[in-house]
N, C-alpha and C positions, 0 to 999 in steps of 0.2 A: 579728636582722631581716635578710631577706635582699631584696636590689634586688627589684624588679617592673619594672624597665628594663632594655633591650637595650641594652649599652652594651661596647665592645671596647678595647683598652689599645691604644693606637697608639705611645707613647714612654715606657721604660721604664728612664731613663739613670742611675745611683746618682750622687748629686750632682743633679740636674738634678729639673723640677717634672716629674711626672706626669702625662701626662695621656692623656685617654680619648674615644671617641667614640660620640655617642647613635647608634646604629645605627640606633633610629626603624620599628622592627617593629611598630607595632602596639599597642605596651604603654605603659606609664607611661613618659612622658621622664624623662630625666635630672633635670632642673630640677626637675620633681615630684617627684623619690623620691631627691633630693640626701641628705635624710640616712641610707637604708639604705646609697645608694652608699660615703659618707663611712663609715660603721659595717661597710660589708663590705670597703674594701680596707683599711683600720685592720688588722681582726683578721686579713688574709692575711699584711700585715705592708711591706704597699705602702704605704702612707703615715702613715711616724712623725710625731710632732708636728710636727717644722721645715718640714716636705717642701709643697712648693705646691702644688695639683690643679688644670689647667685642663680644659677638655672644651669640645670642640665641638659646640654643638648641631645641631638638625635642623635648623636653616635654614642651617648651615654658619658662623655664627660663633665665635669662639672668647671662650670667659668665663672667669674662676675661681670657682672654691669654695675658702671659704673653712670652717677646722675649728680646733677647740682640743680636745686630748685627747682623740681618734676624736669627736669632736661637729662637725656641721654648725652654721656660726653665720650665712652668707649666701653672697653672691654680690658678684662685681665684674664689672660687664657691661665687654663690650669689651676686657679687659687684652689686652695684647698682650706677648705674652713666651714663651710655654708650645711653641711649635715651632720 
């Protein structure tokens, strides 16, 4: 499955949570289309099991996703940690 969101890698530190931004073109947000995102940087090889994923959404907050075994399982609004 491949995203239908515009979304750019903004912090890509090895050790460190991953995370991305809804660029918000016009297309499915992030937050809609959380589990192709979670399934397409899995199989690039961006986010192993341990690894966190935060993203900024179009309004400019920052949340995580949250994954088990390239699986999207939800969301934590608000976390603060990921920049």
């Amino acid at each position: 499955m491949s995203p239908r969101s515009d979304f750019s890698i903004v912090k890509n530190v090895p050790g460190e949570p991953l995370v991305i931004l809804d660029r918000n073109l016009g297309n499915m947000s992030v937050t809609n289309d959380a589990e192709a995102v979670v399934e397409s940087l899995t199989r690039e090889g961006l986010l192993p099991a341990e690894r966190r994923l935060f993203y900024y959404d179009s309004d400019g907050g920052l949340d995580e996703i949250t994954h088990k075994n390239g699986v999207f399982t939800g969301f934590l609004a608000g976390t603060k940690g990921g920049k």
